[in-house]
MDTraj code that builds the backbone (N, CA, C; nanometers):
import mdtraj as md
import numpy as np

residues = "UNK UNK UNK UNK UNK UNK UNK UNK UNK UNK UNK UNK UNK UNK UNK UNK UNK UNK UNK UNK UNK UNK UNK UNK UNK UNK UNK UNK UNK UNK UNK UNK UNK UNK UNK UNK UNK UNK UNK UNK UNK UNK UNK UNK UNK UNK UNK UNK UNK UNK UNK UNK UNK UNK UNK UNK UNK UNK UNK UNK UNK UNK UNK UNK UNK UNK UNK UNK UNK UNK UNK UNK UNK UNK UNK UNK UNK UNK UNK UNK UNK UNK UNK UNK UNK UNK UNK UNK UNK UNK UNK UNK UNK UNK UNK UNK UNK UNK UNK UNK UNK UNK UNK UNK UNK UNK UNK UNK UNK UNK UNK UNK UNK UNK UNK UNK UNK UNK UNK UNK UNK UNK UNK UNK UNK UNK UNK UNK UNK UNK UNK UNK UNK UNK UNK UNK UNK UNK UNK UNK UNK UNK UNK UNK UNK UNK UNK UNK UNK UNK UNK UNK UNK UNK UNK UNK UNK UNK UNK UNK UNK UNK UNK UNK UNK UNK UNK UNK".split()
xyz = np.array([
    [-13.5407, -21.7995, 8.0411],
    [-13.5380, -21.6613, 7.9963],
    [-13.4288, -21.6364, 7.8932],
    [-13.3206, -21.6800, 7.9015],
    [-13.2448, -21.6904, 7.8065],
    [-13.2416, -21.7137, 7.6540],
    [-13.3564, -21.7997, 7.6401],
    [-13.4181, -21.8264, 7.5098],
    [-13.5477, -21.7446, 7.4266],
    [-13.5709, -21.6227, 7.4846],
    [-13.6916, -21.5634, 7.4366],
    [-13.6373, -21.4416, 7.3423],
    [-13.5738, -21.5344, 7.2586],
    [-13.5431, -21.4710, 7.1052],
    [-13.6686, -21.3671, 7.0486],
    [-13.8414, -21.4337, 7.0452],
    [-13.9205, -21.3467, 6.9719],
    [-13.8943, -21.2131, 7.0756],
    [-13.8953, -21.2254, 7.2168],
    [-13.9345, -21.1093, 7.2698],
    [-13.8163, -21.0027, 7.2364],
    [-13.6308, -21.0638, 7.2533],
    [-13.5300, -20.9491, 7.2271],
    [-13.6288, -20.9177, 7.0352],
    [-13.6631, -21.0228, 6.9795],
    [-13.6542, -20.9663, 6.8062],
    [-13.7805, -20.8337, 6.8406],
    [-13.8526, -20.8562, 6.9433],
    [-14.0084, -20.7121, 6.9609],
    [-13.9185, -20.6242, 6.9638],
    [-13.8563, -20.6544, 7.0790],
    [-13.7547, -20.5053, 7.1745],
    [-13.6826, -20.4577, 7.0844],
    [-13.6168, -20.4874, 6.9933],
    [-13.5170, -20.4088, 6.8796],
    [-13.6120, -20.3514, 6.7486],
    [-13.6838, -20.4403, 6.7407],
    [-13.8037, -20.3786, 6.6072],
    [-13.8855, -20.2978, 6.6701],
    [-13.8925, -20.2743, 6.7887],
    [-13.9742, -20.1458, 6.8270],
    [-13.8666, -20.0438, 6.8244],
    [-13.6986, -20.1053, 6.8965],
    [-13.6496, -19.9516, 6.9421],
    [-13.6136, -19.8831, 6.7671],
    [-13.6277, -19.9998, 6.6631],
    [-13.5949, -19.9219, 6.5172],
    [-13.7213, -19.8152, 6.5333],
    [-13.8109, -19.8476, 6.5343],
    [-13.9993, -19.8111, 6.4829],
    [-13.9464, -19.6685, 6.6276],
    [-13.8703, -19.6959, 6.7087],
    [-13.8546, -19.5855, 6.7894],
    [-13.7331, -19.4857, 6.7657],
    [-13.6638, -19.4872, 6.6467],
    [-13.5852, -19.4399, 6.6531],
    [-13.4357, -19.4722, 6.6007],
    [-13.3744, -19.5667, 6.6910],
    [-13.2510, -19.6741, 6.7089],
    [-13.2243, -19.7285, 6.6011],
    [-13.2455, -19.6804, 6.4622],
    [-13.2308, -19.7735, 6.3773],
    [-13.1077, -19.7190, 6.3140],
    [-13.0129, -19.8260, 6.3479],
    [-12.8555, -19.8007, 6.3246],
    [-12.8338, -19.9120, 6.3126],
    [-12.6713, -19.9227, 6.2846],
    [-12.6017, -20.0559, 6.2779],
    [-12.6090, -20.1895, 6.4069],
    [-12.5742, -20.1265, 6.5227],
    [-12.6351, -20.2070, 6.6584],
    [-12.7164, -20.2666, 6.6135],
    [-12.8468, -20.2004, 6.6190],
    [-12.9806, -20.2451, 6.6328],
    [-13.0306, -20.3421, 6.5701],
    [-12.9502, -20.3640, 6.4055],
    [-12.9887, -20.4552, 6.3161],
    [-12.8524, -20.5664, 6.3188],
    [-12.7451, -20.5102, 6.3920],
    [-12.6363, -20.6837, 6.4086],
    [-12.7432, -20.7556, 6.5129],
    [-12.7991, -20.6866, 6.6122],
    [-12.8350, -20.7580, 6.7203],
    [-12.9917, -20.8379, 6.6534],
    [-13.0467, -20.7774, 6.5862],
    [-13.1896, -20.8189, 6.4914],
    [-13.1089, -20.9837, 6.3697],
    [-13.0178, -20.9394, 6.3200],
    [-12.9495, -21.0377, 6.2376],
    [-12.8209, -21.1635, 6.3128],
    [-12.8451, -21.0962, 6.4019],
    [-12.7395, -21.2274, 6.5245],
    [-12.8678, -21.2974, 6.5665],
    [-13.0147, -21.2464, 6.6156],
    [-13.1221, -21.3557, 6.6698],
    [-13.1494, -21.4034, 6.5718],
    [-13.1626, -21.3559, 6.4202],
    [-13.1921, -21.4032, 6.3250],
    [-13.1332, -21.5730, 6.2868],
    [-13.0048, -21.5403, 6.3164],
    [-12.9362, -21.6388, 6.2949],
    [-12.9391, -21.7497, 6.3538],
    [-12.9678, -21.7474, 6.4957],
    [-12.9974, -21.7631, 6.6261],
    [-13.1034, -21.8731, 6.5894],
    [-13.1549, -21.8290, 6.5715],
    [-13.3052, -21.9120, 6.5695],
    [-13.3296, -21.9657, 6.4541],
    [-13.2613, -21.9324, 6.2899],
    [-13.2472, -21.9942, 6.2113],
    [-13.4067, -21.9315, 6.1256],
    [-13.4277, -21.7896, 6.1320],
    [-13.4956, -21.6789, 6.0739],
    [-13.4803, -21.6452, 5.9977],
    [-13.4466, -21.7148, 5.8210],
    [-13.3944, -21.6442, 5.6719],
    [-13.4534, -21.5264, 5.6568],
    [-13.5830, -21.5298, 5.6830],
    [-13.6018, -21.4230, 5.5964],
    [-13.5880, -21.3057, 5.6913],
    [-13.5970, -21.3057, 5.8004],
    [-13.5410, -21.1793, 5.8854],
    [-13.3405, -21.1614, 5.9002],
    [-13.2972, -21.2814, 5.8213],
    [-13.1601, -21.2739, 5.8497],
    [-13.1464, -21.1682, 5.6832],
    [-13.2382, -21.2295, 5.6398],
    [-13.1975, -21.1591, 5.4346],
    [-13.2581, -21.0484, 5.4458],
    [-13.3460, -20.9827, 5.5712],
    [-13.3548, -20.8229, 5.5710],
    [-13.2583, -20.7284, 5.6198],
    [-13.2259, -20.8058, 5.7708],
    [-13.1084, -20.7345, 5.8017],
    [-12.9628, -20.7376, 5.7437],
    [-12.9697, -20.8508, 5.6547],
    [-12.8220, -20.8562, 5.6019],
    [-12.8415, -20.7260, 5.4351],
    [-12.9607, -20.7509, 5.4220],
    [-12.9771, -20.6246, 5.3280],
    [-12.9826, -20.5260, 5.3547],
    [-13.0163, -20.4792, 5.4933],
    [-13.0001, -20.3324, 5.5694],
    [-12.8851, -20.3200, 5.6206],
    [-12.7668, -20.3729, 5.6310],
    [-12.6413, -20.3263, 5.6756],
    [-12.5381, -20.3323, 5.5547],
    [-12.6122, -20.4270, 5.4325],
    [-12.5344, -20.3675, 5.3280],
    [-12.5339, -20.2591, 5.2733],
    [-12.6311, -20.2357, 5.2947],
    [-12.7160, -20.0831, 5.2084],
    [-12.6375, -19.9656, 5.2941],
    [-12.6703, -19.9934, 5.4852],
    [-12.6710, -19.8606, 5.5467],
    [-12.5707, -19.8816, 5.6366],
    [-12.5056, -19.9505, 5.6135],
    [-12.3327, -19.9518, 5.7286],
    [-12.2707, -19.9053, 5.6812],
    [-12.1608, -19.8476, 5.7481],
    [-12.0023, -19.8287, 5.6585],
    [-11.9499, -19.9466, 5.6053],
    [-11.8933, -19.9485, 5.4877],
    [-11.8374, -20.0610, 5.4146],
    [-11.7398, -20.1251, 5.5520],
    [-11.6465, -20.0300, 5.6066],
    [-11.5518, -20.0957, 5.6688],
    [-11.5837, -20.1561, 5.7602],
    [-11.7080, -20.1174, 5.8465],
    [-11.8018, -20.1726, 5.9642],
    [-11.8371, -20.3167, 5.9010],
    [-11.8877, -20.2995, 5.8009],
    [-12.0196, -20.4377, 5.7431],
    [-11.8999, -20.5429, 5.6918],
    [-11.7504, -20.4866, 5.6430],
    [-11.7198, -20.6267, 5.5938],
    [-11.6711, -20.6985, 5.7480],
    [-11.6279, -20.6035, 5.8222],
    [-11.5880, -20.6699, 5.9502],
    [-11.6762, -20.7507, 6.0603],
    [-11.8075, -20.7334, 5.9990],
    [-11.8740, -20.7840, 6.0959],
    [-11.9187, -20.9126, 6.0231],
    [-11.8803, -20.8925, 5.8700],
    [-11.8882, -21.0517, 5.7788],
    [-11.7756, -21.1281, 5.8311],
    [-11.6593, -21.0657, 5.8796],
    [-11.5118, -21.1680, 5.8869],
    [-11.5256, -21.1793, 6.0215],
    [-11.6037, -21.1670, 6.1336],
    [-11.6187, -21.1760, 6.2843],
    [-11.7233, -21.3293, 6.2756],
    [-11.8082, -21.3026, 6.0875],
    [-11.9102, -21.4383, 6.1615],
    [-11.8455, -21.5572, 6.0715],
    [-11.7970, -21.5312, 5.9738],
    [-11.7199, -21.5758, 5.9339],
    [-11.6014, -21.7026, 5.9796],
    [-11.5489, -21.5623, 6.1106],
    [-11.4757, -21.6916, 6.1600],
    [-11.5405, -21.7348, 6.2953],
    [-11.6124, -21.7095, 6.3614],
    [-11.7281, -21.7837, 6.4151],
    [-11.7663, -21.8878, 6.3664],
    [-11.7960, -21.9369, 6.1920],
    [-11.8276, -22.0121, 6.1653],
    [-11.7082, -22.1232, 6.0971],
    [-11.6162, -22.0949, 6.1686],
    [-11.5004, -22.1483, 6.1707],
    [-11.4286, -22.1824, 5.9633],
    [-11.4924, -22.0843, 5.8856],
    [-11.4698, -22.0697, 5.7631],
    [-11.3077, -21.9251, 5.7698],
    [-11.2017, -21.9958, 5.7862],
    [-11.0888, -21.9273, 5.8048],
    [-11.0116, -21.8808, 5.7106],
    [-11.0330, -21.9280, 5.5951],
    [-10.9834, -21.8622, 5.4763],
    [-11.0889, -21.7185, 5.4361],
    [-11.2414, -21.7426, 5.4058],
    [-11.2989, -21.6482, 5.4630],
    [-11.3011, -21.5256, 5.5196],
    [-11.3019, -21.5546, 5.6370],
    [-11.2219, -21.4772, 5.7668],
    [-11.0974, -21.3839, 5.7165],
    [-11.0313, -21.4429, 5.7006],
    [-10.8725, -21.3654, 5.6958],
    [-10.8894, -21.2474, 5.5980],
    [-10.9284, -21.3347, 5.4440],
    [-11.0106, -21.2840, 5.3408],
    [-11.0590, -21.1294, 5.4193],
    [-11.1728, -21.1316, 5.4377],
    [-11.2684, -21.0076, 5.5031],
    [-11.2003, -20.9191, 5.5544],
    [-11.1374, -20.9828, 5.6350],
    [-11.0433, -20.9042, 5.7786],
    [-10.9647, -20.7752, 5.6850],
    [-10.9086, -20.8739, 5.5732],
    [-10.7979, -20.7937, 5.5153],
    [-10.8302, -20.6881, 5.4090],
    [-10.9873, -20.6844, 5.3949],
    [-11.0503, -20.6118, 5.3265],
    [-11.1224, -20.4847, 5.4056],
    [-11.1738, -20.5215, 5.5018],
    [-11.1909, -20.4415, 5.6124],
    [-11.1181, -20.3900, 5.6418],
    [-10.9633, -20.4380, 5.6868],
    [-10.8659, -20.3878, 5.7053],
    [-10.7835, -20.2434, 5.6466],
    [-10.7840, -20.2346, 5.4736],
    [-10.7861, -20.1566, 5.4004],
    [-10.8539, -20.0980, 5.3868],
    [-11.0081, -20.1065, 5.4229],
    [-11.1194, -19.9627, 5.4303],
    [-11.1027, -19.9086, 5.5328],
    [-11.0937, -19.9791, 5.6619],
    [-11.0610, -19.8644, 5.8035],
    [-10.9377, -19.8188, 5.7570],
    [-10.8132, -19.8628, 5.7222],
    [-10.7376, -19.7467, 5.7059],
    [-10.7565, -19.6591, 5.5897],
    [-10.8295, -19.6674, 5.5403],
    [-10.8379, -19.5967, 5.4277],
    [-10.9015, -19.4508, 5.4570],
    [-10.9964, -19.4950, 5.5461],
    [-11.0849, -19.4156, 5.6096],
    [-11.0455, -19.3293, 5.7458],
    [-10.8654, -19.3519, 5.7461],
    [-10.8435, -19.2802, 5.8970],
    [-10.8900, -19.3496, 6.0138],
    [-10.9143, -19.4700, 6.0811],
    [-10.9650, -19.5029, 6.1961],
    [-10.8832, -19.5370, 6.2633],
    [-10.7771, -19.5219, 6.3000],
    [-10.7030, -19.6033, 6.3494],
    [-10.7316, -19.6934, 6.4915],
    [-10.8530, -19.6106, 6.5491],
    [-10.9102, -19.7038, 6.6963],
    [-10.9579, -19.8114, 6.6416],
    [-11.0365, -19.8133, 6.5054],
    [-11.0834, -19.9309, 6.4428],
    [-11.0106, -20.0026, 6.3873],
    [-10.9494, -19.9808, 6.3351],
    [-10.7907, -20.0469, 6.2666],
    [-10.7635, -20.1277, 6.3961],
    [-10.7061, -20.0707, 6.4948],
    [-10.6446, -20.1952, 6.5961],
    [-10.7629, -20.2530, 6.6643],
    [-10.8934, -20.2552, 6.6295],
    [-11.0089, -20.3275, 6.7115],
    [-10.9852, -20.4593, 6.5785],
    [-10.9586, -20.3640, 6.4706],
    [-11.0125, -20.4946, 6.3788],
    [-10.8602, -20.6416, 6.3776],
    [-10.7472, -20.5481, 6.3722],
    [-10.6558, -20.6600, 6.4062],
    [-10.6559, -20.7233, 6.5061],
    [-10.6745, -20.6823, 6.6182],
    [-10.7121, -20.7911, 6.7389],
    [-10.8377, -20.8737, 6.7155],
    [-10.9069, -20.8275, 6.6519],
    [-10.9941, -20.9587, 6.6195],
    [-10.9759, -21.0523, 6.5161],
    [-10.8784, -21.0269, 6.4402],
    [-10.8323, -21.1590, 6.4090],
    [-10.6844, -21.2038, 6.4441],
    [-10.6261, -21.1366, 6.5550],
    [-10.5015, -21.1976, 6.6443],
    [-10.6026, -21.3014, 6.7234],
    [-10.6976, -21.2421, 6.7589],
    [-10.7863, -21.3650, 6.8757],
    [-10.8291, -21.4445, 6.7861],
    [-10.9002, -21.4436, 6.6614],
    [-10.9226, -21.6093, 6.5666],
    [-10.8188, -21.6752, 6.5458],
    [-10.7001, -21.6013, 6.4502],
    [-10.6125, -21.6797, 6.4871],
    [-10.5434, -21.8061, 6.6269],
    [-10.5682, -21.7304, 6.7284],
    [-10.5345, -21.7764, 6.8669],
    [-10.6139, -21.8527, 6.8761],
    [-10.7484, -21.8708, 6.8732],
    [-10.8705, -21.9522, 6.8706],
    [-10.8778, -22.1417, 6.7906],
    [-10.7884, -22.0503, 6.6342],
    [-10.7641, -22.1518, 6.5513],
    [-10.6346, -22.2303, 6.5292],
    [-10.5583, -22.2077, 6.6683],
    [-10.4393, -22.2482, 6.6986],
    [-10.3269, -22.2375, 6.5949],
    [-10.3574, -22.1187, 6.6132],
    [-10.2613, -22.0528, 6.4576],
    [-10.1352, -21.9411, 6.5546],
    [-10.0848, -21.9857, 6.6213],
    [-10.0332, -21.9338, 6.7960],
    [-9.8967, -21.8058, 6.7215],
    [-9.8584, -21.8523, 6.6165],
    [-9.7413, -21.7292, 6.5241],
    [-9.8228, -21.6148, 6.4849],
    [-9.9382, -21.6478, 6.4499],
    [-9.9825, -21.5262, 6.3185],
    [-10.0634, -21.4842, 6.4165],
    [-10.1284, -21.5231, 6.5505],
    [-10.1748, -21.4742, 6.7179],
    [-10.0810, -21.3430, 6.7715],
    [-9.9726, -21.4069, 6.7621],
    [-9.8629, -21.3186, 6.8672],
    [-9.7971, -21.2178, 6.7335],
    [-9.7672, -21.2229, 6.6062],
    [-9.7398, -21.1342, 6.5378],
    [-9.8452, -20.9817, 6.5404],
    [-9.9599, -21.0482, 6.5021],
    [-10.0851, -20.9510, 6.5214],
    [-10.0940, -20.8888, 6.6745],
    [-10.0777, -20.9534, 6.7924],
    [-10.1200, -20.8823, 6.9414],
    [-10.0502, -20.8232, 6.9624],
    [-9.8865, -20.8633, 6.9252],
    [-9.7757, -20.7708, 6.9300],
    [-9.7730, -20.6344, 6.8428],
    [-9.8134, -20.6168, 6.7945],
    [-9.8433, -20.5033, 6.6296],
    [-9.9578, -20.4094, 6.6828],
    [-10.0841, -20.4784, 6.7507],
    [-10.1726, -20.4199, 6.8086],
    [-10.1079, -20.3632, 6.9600],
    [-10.0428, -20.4032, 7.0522],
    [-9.9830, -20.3380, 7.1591],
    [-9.9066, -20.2419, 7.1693],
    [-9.8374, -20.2503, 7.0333],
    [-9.6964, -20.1740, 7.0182],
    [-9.7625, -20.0330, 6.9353],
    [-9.8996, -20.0834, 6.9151],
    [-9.9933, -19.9356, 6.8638],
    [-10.0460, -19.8001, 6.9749],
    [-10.0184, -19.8625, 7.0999],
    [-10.0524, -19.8174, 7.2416],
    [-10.2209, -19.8145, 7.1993],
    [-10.2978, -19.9352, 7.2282],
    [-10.4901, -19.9103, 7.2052],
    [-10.4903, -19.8692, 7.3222],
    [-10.6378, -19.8420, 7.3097],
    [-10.7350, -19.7710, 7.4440],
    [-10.7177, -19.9572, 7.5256],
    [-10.7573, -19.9279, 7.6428],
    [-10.7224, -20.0420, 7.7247],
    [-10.7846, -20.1785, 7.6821],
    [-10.9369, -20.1771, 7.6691],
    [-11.0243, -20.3008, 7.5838],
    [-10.9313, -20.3206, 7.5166],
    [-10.9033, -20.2930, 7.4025],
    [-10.8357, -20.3550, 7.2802],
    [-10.7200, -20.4044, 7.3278],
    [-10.6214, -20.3075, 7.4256],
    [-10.5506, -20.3697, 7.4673],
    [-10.5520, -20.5201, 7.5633],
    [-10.6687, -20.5160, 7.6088],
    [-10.6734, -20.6022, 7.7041],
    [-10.7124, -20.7129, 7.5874],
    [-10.7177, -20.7304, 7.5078],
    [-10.7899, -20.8432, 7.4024],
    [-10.6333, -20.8668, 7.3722],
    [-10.5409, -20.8277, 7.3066],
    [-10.4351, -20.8444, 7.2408],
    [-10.3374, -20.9100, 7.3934],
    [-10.3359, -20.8479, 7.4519],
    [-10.2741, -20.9221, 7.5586],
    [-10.3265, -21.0577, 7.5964],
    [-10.4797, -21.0650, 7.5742],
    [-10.5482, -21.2267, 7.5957],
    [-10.4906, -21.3060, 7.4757],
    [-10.5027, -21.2290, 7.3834],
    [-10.4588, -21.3443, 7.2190],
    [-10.3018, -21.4016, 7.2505],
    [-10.2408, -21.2555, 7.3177],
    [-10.0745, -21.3030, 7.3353],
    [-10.0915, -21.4481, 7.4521],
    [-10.1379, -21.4318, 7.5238],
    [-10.1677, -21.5090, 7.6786],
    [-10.1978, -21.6799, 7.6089],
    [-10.2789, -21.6321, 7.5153],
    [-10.3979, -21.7529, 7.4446],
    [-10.2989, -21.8232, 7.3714],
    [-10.1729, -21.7732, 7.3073],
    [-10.1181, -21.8248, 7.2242],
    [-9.9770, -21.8687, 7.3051],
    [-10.0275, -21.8472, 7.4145],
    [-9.8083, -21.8602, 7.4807],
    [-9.7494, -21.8067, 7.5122],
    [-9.7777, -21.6917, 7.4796],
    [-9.6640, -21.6109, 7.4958],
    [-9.6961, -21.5492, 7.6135],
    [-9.5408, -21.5067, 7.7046],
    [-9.5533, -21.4723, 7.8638],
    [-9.5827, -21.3553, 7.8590],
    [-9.5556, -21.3171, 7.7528],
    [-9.5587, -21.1318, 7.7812],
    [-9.7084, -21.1120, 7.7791],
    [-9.8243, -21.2037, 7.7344],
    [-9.9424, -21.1943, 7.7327],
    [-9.9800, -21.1619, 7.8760],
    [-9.9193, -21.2602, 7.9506],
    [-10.0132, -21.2330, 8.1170],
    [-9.9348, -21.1278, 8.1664],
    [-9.7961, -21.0682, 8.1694],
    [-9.7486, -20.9637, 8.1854],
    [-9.8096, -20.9117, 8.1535],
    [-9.8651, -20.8630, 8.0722],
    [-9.9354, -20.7418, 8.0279],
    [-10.0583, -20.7318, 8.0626],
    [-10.1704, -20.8454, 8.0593],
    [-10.2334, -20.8418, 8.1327],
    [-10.2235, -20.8158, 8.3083],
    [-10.1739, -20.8675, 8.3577],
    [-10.1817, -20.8152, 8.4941],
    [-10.1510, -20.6651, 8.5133],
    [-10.0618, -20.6546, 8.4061],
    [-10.0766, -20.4497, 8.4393],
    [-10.1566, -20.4065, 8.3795],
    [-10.2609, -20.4484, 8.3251],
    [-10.3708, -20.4142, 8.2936],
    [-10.4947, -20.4034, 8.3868],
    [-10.4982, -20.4853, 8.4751],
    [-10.5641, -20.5494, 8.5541],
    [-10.5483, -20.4584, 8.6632],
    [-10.4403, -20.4501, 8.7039],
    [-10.3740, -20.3109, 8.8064],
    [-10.4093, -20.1870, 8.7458],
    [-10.3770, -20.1241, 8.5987],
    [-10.3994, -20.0075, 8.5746],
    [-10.5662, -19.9905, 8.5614],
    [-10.6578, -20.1171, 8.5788],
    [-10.7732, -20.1103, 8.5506],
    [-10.9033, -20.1712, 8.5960],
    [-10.8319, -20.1208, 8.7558],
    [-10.8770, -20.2592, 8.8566],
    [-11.0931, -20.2155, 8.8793],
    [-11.0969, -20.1130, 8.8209],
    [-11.2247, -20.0884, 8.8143],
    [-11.3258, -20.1275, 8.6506],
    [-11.2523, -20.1909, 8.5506],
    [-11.2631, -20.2090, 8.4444],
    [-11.3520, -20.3729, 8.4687],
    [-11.4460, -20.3470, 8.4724],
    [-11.4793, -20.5275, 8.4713],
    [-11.4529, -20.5938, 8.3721],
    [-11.4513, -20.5417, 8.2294],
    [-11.3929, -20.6554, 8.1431],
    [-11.2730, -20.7116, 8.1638],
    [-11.2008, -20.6052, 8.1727],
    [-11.0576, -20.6256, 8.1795],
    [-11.0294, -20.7319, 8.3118],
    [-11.0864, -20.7133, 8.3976],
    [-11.0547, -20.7863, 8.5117],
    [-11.1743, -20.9184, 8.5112],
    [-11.2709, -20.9305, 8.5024],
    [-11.3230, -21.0360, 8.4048],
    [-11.2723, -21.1475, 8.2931],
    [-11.1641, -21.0395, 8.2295],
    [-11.1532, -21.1212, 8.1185],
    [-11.0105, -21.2166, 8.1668],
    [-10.9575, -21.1700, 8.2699],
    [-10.8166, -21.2471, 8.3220],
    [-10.8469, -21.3060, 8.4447],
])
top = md.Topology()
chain = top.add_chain()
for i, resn in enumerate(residues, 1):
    res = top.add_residue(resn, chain, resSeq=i)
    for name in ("N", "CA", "C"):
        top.add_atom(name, md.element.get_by_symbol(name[0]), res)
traj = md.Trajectory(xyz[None], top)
C-alpha cells in the first residue's frame, strides 16, 4: 500500500478538480511526481507553483529539495533567497521555519558550526514549539548539550504534542 503513487496522484487531481487547488496540493502532486520519476507531471506542477505560489514559499521549497538532493551549494543559495523574501514580506513565523531548515541540512551535512549558529538564532527568536522543537533537534544533531536540554523541556512543556515527543 505504500507504493500506490497512481492512486495518492487520483486523490489530489480530484481534490484540485474539487476545489484544493493550492500550494499543498500541487507539492504533494510534484513530490509523487518525482517519486515515480513522472516529467511531465513534475514540469506541470513545477510550472504551477511557479506561476501560483508565493515567491518566498516556491524558492523554499526549491532549497528543501535541493538539499534533499544533497546539491548544498544550491541549497544554501535558495535558502538565502527565500530568506530575504520572507523577510521582506513580514513573516517572521516563516523566517524561523525557513532557518531551521537549513540549521537541520546543515546538521544533516555535518556542517555541526553553521547547525548550532542557525538553531541557536532560531531559539533565541522564541518559535512556536514545532520550530522550536526542530532547532533544538539540529542543536542535539550537531552536539551540542543544550540541544537535548531543550528538548526535554520541550517534551515536558508538550507532553501531548506527538511530534515533539516523537521526534526525541
Amino acid at each position: 500500500r505504500l507504493h500506490r503513487f497512481d492512486r495518492a496522484t487520483a486523490v489530489a487531481q480530484q481534490a484540485v478538480r474539487d476545489g484544493a487547488d493550492n500550494a499543498t496540493t500541487h507539492r504533494i502532486l510534484h513530490t509523487i511526481a518525482r517519486l515515480t520519476n513522472d516529467r511531465a507531471l513534475a514540469a506541470t506542477e513545477e510550472t504551477w507553483m511557479s506561476k501560483r505560489t508565493e515567491d518566498f514559499a516556491y524558492i523554499s521549497y526549491r532549497a528543501n529539495l535541493a538539499g534533499a538532493e544533497g546539491r548544498l551549494r544550491d541549497a544554501r543559495q535558495l535558502f538565502k533567497e527565500a530568506l530575504a523574501l520572507t523577510a521582506r514580506a513580514g513573516l517572521d513565523d516563516r523566517l524561523e521555519q525557513s532557518h531551521v531548515r537549513l540549521a537541520l541540512l546543515e546538521s544533516y551535512a555535518g556542517n555541526a558550526q553553521a547547525a548550532i549558529v542557525l538553531a541557536r538564532e532560531v531559539l533565541g527568536a522564541h518559535p512556536n514549539e514545532i520550530v522550536a522543537a526542530d532547532a533544538a533537534f539540529a542543536l542535539a544533531l550537531s552536539g551540542d548539550p543544550g540541544g537535548a536540554r531543550a528538548m526535554t523541556d520541550l517534551v515536558k512543556e508538550n507532553a501531548a504534542n506527538e511530534y515533539i515527543t516523537r521526534l526525541w
